[in-house]
mmJSON file of the N, C-alpha and C atoms, coordinates in Angstrom:
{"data_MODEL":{"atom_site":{
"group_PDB":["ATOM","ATOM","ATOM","ATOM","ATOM","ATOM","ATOM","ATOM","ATOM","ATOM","ATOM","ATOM","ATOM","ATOM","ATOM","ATOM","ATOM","ATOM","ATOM","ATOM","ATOM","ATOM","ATOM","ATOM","ATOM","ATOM","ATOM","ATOM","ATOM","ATOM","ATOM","ATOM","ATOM","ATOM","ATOM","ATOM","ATOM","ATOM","ATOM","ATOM","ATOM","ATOM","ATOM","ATOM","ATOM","ATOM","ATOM","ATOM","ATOM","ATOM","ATOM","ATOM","ATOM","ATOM","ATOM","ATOM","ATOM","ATOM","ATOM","ATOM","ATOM","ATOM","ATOM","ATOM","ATOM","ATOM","ATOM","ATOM","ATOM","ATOM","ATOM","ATOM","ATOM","ATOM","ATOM","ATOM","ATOM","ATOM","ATOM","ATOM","ATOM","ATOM","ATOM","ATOM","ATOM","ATOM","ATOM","ATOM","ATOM","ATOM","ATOM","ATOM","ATOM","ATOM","ATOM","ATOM","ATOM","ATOM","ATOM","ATOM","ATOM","ATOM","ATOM","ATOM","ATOM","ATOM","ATOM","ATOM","ATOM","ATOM","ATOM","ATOM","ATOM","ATOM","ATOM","ATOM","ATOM","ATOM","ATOM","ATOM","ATOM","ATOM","ATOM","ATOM","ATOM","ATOM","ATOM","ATOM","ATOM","ATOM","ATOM","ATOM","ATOM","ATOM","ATOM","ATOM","ATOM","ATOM","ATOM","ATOM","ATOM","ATOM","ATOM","ATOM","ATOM","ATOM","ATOM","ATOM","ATOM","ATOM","ATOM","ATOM","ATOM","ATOM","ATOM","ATOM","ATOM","ATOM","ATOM","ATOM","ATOM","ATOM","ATOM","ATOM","ATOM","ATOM","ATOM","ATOM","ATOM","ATOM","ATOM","ATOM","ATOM","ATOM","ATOM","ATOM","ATOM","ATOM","ATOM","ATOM","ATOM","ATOM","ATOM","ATOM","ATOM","ATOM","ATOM","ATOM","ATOM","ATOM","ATOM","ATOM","ATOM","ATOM","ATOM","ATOM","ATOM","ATOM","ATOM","ATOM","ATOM","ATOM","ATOM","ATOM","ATOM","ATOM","ATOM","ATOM","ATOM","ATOM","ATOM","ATOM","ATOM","ATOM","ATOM","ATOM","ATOM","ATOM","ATOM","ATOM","ATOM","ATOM"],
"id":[1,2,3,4,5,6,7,8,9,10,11,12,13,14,15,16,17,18,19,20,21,22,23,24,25,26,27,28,29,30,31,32,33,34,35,36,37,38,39,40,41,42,43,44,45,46,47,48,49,50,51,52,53,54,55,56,57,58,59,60,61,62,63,64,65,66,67,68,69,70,71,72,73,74,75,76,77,78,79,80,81,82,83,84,85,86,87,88,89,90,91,92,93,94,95,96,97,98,99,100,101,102,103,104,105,106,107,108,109,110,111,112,113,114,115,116,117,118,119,120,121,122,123,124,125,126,127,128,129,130,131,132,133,134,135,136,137,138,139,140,141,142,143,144,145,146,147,148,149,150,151,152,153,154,155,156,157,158,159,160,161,162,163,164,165,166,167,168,169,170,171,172,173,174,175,176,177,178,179,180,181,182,183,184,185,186,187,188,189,190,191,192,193,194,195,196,197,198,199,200,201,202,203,204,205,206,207,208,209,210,211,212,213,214,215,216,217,218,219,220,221,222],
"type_symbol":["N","C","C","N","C","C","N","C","C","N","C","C","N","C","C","N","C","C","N","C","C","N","C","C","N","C","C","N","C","C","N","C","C","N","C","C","N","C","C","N","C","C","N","C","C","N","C","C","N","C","C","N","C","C","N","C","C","N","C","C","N","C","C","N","C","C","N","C","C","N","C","C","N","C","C","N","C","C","N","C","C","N","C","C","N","C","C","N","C","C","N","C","C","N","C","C","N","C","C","N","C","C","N","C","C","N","C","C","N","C","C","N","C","C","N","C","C","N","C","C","N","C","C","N","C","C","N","C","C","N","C","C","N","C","C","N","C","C","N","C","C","N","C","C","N","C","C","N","C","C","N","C","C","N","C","C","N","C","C","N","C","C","N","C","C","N","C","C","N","C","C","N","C","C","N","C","C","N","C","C","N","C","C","N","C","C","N","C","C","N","C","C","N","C","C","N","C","C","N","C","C","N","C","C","N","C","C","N","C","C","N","C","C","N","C","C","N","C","C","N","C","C"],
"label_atom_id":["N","CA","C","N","CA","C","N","CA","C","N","CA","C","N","CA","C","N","CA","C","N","CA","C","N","CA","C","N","CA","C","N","CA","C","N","CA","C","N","CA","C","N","CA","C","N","CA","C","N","CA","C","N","CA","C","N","CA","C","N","CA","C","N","CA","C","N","CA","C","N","CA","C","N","CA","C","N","CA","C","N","CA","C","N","CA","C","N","CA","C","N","CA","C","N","CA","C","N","CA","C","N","CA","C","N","CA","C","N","CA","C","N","CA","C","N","CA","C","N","CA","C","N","CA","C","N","CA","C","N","CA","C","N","CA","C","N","CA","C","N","CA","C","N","CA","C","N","CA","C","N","CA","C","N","CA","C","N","CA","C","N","CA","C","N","CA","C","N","CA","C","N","CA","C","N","CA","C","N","CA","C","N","CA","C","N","CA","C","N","CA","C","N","CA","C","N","CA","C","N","CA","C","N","CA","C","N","CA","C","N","CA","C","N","CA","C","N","CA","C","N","CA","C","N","CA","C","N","CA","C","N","CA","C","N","CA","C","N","CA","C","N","CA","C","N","CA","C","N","CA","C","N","CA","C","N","CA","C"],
"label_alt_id":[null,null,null,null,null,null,null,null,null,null,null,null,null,null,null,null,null,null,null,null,null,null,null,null,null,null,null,null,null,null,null,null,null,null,null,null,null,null,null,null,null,null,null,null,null,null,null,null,null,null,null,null,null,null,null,null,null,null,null,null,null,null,null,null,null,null,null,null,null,null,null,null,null,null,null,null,null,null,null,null,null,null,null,null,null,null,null,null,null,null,null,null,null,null,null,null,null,null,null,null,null,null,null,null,null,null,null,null,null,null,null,null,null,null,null,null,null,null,null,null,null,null,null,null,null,null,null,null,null,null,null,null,null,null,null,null,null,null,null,null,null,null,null,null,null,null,null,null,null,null,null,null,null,null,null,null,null,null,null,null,null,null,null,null,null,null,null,null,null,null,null,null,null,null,null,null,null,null,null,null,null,null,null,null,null,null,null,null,null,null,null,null,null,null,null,null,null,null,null,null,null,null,null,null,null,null,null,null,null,null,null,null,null,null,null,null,null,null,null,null,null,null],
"label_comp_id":["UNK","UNK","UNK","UNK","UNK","UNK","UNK","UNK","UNK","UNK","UNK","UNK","UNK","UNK","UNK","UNK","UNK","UNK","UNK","UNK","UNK","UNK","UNK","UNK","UNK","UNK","UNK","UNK","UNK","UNK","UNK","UNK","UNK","UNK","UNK","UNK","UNK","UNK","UNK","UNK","UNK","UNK","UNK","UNK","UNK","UNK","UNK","UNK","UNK","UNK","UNK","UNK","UNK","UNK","UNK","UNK","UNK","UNK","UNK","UNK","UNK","UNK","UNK","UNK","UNK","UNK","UNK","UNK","UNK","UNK","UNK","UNK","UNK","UNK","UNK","UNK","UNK","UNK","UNK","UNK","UNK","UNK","UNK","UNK","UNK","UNK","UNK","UNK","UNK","UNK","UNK","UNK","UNK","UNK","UNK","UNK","UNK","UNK","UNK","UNK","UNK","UNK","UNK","UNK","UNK","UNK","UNK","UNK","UNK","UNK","UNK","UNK","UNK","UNK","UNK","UNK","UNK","UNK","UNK","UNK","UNK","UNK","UNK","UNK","UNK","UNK","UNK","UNK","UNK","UNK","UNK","UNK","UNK","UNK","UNK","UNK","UNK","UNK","UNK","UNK","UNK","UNK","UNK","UNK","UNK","UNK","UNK","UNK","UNK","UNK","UNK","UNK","UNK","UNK","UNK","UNK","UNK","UNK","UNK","UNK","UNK","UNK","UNK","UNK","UNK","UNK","UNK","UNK","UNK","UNK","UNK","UNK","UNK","UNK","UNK","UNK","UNK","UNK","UNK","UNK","UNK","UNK","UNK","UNK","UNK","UNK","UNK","UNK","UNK","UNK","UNK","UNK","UNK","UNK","UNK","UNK","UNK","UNK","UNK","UNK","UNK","UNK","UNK","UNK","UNK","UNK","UNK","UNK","UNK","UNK","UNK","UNK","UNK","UNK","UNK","UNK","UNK","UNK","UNK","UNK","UNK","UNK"],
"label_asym_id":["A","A","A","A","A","A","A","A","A","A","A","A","A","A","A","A","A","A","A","A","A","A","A","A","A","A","A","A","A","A","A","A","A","A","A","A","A","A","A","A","A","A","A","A","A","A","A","A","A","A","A","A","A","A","A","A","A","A","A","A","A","A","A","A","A","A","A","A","A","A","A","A","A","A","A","A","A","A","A","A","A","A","A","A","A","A","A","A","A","A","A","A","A","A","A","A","A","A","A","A","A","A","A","A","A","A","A","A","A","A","A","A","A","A","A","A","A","A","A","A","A","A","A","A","A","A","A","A","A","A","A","A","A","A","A","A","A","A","A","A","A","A","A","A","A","A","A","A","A","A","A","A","A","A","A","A","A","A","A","A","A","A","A","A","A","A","A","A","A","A","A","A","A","A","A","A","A","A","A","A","A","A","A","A","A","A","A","A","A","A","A","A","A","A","A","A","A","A","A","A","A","A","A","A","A","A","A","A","A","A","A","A","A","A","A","A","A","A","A","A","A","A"],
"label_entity_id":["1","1","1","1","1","1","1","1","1","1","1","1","1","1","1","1","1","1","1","1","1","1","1","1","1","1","1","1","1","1","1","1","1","1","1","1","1","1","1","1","1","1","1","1","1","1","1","1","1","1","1","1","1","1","1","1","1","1","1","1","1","1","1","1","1","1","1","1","1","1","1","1","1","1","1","1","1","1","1","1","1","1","1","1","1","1","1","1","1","1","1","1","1","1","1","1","1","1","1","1","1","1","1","1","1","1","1","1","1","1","1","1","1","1","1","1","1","1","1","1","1","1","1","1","1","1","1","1","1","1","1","1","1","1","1","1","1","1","1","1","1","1","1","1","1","1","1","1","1","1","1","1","1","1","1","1","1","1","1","1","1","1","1","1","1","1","1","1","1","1","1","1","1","1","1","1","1","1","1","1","1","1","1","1","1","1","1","1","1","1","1","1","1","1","1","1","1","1","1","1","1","1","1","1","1","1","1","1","1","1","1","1","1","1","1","1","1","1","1","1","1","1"],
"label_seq_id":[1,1,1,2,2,2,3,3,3,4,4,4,5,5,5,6,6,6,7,7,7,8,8,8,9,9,9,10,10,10,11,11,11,12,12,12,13,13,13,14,14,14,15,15,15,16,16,16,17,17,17,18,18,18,19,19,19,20,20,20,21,21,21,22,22,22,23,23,23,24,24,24,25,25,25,26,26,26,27,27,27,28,28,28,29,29,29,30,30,30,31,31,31,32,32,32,33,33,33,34,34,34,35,35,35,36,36,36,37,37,37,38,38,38,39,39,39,40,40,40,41,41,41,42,42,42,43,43,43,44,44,44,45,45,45,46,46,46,47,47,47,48,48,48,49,49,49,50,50,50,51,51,51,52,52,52,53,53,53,54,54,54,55,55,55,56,56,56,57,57,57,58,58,58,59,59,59,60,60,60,61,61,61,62,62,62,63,63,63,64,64,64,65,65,65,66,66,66,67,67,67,68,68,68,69,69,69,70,70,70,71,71,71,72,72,72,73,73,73,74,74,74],
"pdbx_PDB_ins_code":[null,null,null,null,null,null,null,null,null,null,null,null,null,null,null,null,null,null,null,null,null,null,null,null,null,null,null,null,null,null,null,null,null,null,null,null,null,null,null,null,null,null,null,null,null,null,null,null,null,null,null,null,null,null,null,null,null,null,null,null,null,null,null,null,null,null,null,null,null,null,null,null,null,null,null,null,null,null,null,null,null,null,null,null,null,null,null,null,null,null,null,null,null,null,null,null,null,null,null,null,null,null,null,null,null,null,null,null,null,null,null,null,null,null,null,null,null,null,null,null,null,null,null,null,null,null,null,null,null,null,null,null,null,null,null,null,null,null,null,null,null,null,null,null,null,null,null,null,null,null,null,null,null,null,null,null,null,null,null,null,null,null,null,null,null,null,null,null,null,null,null,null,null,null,null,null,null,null,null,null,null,null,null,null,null,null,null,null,null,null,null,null,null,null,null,null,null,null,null,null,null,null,null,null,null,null,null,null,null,null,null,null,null,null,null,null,null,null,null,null,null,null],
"Cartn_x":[99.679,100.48,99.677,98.651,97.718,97.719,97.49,97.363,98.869,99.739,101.247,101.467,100.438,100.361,99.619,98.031,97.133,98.185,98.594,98.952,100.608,101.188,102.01,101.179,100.285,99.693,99.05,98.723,97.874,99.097,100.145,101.402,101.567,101.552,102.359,101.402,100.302,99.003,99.003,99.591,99.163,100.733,101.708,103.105,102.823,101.843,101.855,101.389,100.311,99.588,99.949,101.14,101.854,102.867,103.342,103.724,103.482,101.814,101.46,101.005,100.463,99.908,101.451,102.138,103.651,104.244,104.252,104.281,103.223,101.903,101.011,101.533,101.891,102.052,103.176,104.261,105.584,104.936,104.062,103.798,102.81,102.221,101.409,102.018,103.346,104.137,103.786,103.854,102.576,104.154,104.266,106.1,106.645,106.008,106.11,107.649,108.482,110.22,110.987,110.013,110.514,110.03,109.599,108.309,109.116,109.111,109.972,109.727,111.273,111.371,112.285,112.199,113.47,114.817,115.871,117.107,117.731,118.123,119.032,120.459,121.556,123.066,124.228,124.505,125.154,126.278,127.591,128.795,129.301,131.364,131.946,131.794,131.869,132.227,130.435,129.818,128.819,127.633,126.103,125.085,123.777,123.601,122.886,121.503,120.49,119.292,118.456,117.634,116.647,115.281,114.012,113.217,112.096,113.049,111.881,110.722,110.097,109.299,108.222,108.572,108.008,107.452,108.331,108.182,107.264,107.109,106.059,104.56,104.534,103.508,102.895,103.535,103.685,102.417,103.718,103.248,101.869,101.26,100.021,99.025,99.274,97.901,98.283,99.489,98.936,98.451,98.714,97.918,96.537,96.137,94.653,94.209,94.952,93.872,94.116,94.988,95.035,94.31,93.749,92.834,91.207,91.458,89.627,89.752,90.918,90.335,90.056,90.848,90.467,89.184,88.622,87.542,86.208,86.538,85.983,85.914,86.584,86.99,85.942,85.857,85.295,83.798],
"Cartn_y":[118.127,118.812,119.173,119.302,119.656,118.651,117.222,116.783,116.131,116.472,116.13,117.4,118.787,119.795,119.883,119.222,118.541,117.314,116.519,115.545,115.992,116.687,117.674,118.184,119.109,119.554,118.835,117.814,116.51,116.134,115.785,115.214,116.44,117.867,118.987,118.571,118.688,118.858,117.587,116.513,114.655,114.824,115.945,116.255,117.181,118.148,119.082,118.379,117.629,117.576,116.245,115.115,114.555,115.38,116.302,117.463,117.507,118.256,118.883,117.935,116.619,115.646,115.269,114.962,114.585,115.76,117.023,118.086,117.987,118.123,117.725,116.431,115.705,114.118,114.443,114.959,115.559,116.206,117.21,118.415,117.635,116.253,115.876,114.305,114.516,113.458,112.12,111.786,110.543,110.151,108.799,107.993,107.411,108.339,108.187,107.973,107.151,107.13,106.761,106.333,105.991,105.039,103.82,102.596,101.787,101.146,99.631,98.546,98.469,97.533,99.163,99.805,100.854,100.825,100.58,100.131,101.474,101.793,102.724,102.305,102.695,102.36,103.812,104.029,105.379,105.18,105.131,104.212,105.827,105.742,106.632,107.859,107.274,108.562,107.991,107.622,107.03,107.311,107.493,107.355,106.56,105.465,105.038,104.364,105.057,104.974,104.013,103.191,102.542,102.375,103.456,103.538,102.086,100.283,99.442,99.272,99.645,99.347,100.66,101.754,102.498,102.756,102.1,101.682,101.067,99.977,98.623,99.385,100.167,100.487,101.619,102.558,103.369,102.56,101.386,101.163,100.351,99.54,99.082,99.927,101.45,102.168,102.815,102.91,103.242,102.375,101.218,100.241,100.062,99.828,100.427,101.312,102.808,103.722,103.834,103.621,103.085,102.257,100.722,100.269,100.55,101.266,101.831,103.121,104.098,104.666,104.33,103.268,101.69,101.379,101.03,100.346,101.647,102.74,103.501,104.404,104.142,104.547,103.417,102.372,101.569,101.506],
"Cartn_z":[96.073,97.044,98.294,98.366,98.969,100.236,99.732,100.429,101.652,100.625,102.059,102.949,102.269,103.35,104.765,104.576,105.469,106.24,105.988,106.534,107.388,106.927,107.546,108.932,108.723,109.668,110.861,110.129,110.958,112.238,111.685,112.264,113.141,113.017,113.912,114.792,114.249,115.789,116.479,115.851,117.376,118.03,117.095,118.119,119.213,118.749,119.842,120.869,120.599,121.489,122.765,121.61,122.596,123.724,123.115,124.113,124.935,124.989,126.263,127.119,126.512,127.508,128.487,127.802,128.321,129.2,129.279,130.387,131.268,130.693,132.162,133.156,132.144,133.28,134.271,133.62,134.129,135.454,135.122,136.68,137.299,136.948,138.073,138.58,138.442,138.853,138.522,137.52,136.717,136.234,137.126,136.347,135.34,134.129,133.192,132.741,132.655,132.36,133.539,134.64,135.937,136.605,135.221,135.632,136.014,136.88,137.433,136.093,135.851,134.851,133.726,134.024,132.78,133.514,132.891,133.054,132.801,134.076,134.783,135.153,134.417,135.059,135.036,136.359,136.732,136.924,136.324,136.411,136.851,137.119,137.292,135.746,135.073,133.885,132.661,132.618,132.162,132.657,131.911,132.55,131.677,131.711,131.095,131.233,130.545,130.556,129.203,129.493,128.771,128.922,128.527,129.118,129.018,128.956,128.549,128.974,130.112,130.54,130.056,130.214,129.646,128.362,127.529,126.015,125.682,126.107,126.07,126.688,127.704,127.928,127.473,126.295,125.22,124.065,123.823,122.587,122.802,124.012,124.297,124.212,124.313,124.586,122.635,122.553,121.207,120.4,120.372,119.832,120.034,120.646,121.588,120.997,120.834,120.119,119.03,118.457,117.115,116.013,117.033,116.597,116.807,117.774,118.083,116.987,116.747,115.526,114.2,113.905,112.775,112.642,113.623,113.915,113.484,113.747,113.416,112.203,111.216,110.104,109.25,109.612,108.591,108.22],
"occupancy":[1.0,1.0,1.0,1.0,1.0,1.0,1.0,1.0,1.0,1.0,1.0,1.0,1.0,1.0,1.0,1.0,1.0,1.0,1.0,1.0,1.0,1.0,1.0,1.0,1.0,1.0,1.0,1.0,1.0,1.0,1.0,1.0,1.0,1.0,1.0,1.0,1.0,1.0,1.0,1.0,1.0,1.0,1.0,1.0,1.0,1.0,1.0,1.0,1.0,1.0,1.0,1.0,1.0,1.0,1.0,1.0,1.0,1.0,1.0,1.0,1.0,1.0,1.0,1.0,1.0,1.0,1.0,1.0,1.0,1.0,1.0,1.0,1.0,1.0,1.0,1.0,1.0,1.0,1.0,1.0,1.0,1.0,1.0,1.0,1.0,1.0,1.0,1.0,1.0,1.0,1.0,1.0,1.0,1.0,1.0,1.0,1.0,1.0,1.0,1.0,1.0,1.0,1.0,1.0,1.0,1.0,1.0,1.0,1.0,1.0,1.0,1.0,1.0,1.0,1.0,1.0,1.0,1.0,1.0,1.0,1.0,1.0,1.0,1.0,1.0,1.0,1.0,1.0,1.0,1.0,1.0,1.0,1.0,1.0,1.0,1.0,1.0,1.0,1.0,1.0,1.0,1.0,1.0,1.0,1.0,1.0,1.0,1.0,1.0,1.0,1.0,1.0,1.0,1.0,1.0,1.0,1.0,1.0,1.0,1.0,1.0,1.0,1.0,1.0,1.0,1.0,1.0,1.0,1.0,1.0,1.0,1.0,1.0,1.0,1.0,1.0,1.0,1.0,1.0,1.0,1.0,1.0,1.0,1.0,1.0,1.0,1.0,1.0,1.0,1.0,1.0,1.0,1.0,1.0,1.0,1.0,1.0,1.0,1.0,1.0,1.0,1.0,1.0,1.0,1.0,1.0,1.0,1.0,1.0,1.0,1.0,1.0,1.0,1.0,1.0,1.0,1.0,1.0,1.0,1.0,1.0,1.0],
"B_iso_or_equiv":[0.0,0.0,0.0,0.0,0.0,0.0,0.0,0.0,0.0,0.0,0.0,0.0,0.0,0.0,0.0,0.0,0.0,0.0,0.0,0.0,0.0,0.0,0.0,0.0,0.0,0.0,0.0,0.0,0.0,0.0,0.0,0.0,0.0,0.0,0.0,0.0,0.0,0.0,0.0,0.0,0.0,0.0,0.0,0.0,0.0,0.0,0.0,0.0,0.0,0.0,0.0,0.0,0.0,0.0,0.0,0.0,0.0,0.0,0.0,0.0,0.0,0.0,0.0,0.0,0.0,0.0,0.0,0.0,0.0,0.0,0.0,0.0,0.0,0.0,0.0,0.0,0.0,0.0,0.0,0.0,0.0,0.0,0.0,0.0,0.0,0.0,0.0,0.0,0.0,0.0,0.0,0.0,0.0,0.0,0.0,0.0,0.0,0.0,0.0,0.0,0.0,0.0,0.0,0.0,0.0,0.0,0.0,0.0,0.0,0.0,0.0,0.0,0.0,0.0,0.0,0.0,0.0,0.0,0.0,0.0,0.0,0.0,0.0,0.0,0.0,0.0,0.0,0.0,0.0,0.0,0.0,0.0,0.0,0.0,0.0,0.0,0.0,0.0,0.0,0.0,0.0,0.0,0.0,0.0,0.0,0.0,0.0,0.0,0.0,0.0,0.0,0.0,0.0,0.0,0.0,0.0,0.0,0.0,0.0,0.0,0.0,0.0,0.0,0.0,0.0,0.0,0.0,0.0,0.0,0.0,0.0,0.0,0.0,0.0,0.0,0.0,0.0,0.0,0.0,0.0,0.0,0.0,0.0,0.0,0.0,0.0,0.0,0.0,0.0,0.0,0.0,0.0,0.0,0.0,0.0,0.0,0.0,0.0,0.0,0.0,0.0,0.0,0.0,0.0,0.0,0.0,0.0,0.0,0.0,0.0,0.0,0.0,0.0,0.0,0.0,0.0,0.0,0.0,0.0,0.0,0.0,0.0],
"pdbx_formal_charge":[null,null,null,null,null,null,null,null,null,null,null,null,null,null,null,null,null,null,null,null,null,null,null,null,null,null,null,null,null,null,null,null,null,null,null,null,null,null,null,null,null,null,null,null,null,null,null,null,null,null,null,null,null,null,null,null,null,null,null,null,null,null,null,null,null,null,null,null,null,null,null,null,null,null,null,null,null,null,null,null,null,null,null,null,null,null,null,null,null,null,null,null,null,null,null,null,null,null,null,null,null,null,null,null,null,null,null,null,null,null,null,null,null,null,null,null,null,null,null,null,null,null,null,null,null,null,null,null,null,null,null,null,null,null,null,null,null,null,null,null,null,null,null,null,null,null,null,null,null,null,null,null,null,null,null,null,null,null,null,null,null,null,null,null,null,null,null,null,null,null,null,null,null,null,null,null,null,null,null,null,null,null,null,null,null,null,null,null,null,null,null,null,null,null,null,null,null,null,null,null,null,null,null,null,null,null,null,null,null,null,null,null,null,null,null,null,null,null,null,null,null,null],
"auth_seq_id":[1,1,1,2,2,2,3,3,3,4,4,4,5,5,5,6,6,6,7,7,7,8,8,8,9,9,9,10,10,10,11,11,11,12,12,12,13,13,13,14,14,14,15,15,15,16,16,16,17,17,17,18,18,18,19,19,19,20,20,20,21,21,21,22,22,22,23,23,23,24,24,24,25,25,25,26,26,26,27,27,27,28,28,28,29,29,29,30,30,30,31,31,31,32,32,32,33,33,33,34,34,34,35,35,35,36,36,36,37,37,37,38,38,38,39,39,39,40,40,40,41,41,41,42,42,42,43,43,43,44,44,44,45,45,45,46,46,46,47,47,47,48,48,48,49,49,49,50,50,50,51,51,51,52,52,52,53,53,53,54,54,54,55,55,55,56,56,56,57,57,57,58,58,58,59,59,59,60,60,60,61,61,61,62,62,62,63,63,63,64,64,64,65,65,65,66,66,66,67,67,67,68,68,68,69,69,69,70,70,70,71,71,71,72,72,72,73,73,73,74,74,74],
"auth_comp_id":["UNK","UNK","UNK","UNK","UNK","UNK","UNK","UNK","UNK","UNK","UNK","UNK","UNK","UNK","UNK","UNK","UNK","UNK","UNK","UNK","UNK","UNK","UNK","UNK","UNK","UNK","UNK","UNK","UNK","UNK","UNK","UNK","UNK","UNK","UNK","UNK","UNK","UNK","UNK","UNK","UNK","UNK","UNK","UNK","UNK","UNK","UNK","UNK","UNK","UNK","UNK","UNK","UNK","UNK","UNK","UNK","UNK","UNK","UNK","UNK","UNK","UNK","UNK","UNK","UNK","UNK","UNK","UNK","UNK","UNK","UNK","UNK","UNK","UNK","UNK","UNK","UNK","UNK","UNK","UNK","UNK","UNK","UNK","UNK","UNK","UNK","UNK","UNK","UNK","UNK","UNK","UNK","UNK","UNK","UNK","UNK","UNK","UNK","UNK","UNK","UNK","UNK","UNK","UNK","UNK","UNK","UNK","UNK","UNK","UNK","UNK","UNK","UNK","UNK","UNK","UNK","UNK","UNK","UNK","UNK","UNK","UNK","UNK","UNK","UNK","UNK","UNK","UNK","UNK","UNK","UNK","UNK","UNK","UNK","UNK","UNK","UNK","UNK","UNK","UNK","UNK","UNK","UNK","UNK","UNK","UNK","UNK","UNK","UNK","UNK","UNK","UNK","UNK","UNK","UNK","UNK","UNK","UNK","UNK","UNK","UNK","UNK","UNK","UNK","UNK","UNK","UNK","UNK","UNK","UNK","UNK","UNK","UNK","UNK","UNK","UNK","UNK","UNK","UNK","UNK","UNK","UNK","UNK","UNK","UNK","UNK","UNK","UNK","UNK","UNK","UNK","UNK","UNK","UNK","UNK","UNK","UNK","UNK","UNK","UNK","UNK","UNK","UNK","UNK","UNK","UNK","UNK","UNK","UNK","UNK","UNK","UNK","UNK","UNK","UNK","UNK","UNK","UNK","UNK","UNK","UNK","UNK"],
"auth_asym_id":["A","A","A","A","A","A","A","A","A","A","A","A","A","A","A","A","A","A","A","A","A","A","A","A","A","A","A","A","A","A","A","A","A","A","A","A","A","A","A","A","A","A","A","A","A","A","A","A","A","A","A","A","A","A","A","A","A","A","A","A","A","A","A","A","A","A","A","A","A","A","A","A","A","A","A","A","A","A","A","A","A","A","A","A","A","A","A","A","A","A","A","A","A","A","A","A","A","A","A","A","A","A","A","A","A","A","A","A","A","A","A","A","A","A","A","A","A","A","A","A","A","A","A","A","A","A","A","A","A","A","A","A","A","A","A","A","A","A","A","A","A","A","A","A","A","A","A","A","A","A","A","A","A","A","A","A","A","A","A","A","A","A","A","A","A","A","A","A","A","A","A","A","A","A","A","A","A","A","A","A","A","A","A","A","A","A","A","A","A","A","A","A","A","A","A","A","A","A","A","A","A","A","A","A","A","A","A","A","A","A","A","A","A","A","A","A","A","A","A","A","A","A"],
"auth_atom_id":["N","CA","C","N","CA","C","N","CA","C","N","CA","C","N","CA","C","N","CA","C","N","CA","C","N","CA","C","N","CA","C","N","CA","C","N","CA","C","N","CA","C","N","CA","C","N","CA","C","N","CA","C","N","CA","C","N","CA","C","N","CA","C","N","CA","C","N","CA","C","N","CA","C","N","CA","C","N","CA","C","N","CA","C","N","CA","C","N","CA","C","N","CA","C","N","CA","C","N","CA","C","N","CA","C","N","CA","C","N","CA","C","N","CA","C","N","CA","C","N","CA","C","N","CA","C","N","CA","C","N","CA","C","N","CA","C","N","CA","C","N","CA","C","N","CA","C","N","CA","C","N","CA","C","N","CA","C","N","CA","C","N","CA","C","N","CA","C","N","CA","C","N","CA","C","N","CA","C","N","CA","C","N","CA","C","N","CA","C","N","CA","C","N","CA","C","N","CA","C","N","CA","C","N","CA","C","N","CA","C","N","CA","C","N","CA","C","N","CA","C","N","CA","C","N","CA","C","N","CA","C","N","CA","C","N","CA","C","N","CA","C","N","CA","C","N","CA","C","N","CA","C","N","CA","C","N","CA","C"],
"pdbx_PDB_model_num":[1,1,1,1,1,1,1,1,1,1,1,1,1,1,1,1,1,1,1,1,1,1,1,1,1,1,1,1,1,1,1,1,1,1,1,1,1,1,1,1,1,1,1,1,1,1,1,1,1,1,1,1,1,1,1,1,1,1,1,1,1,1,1,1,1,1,1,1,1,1,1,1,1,1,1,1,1,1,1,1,1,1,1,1,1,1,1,1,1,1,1,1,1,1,1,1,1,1,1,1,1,1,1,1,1,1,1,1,1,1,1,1,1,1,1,1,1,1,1,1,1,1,1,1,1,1,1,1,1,1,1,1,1,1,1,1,1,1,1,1,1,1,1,1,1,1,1,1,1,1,1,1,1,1,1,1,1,1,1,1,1,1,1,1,1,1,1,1,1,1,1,1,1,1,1,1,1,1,1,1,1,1,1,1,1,1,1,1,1,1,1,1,1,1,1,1,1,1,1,1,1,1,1,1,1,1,1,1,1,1,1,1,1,1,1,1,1,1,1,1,1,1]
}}}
């Protein structure tokens, strides 16, 4: 039990901390959700958002540190 309590905790703290990095970027105007290439459509009664471009460049850096903490585990 012990250990899905640690790993619980592990998870609150890489949420928090995606948080605050994601508010800093917000207040230093960093276009994070506003990258050319995310699909924006503002119809009469509709508003629809797809952040792809943002996504893709999400998942490159987590991959990235993902595998450099891999690499370092071994």
């Amino acid at each position: 039990m012990s250990e899905i309590g640690k790993l619980l905790v592990a998870a609150g703290t890489l949420l928090l901390l995606a948080g605050l990095v994601l508010i800093v970027a917000g207040k230093a105007n960093f276009p994070l959700g506003r990258l050319p290439g995310d699909i924006f459509y503002r119809g009469k009664n509709a508003t629809v958002y797809f952040p792809l471009a943002t996504s893709i460049v999400l998942s490159v850096i987590l991959t990235v540190v993902l595998y450099i903490i891999g690499c370092f585990r071994r």
